[in-house]
C-alpha positions, -999 to +999 in steps of 0.1 A: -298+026-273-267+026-243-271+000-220-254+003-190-241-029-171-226-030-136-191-052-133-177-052-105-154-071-080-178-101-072-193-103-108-167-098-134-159-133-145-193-136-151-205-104-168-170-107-192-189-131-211-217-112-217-194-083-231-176-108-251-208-116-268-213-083-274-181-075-292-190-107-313-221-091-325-201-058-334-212-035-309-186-012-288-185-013-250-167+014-227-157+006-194-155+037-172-154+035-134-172+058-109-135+071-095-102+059-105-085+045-136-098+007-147-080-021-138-059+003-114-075-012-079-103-014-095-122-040-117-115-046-154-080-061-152-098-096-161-123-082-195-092-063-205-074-096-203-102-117-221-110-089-249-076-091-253-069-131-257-098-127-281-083-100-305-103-075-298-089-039-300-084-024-270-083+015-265-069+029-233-079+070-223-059+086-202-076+094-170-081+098-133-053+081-112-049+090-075-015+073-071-003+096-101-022+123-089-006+122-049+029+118-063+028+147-084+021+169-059+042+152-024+075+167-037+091+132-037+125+137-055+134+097-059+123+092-094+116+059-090+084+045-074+064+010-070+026+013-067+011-012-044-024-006-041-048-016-015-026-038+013-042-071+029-072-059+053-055-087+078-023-074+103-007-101+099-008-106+062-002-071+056+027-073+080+040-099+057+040-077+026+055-047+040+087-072+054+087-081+018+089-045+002+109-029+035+140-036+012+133-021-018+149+019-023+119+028-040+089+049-029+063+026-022+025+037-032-008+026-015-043+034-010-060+027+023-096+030+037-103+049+062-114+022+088-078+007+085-059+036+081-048+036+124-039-001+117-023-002+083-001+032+096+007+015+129+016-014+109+043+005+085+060+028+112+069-009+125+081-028+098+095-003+076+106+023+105+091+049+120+122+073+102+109+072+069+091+100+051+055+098+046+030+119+024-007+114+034-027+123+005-068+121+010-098+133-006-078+140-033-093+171-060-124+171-037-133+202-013-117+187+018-082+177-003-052+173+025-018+164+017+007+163+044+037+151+051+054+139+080+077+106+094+059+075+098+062+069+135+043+107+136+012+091+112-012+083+138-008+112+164-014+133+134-045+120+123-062+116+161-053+150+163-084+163+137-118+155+134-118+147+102-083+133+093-095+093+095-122+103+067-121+096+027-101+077+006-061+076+018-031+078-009-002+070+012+036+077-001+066+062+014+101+069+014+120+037+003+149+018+024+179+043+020+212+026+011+232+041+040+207+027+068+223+002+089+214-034+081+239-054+099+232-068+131+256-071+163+259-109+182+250-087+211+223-076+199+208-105+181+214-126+221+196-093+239+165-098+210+165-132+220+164-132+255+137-104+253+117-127+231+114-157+255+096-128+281+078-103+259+055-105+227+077-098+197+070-063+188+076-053+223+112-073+225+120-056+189+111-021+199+133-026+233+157-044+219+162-015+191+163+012+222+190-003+240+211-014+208+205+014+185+198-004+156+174-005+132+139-017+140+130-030+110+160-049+104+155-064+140+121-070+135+129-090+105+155-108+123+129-118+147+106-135+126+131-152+110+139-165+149+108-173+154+104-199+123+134-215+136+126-249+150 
């Protein structure tokens, strides 16, 4: 008889036991997921792990993979990409991890739901720059499949703009920091960031200070928070 067990996020480190016992006794498990690839933003990266630090064989199938699956068909020519997955559901943490990838020259991968997809968009056009190029990728082999591209900064308007845009599950692909953008900061402008910071909330004192200066918003918004930890 096939007896099915549900693992999931909350209950894996419990249930890996009980699957570990199984393989003791000889008998073969599969791990499938409803959607997706195992382990890949979603569960089974900790029984893989234990199976594993127990010598148990274990057999990968090649299968679904939206990341995979959105970047064959955006017409991204960098050959290099880093997959992120699901970014923090809190602004300011996720704000945090996009500074830290804003650097890199690779495209950068992530899913999104589609309650946070306004926020985590929003969120991207400002730290990484509202330039870059974006391919929105959702419902992906389904009936309703959309993929469109566009620049990050145009994200939002474009998803308001249809009923049904905000809906499903979101594979978003982003262009990665070209090595000609400017990175450099004038003393001008780093005093005209400053003295727009002492009046106006951050983002607002970045977004002006980039339109009188010229310069990059990212770069000045990292500049900023740096300021900002400054004692």
């Amino acid at each position: 008889n096939i007896k099915l067990i549900a693992l999931h996020q909350h209950n894996e480190k419990i249930i890996v036991n009980k699957i570990l016992a199984f393989l003791a006794d000889g008998k073969s498990v599969a791990l499938i997921t409803d959607a997706g690839t195992p382990a890949v933003s979603d569960p089974g990266a900790i029984l893989v792990q234990q199976a594993r630090e127990h010598e148990f064989t274990v057999i990968p199938i090649p299968g679904a993979n939206a990341a995979i699956c959105a970047l064959s068909a955006a017409g991204i020519t960098n050959p290099h990409f880093l997959f992120y997955g699901f970014l923090p559901t809190k602004s300011g943490l996720r704000q945090r991890e996009l500074t830290a990838l804003a650097s890199l020259p690779y495209t950068l991968i992530f899913y999104e739901a589609p309650h946070r997809i306004l926020e985590s968009l929003s969120d991207m056009a400002t730290i990484l720059g509202g330039h870059r190029q974006l391919t929105i990728a959702r419902e992906l082999t389904k009936l309703f499949e959309t993929i469109h591209n566009c620049r990050l900064d145009e994200a939002t308007g474009w998803i308001s703009d249809g009923d049904h845009r905000h809906k499903g599950e979101f594979v978003l692909l982003v262009s990665g920091r070209q090595t000609q953008e400017k990175t450099e900061i004038s003393d001008q402008s780093q005093q005209v960031l400053q003295i727009l910071m002492a009046e106006l909330p951050l983002k607002q004192a970045v977004k002006l200070t980039a339109e009188i200066s010229g310069d990059n918003k990212n770069t000045l918004y990292q500049l900023a928070l740096s300021i900002k930890k400054q004692p």
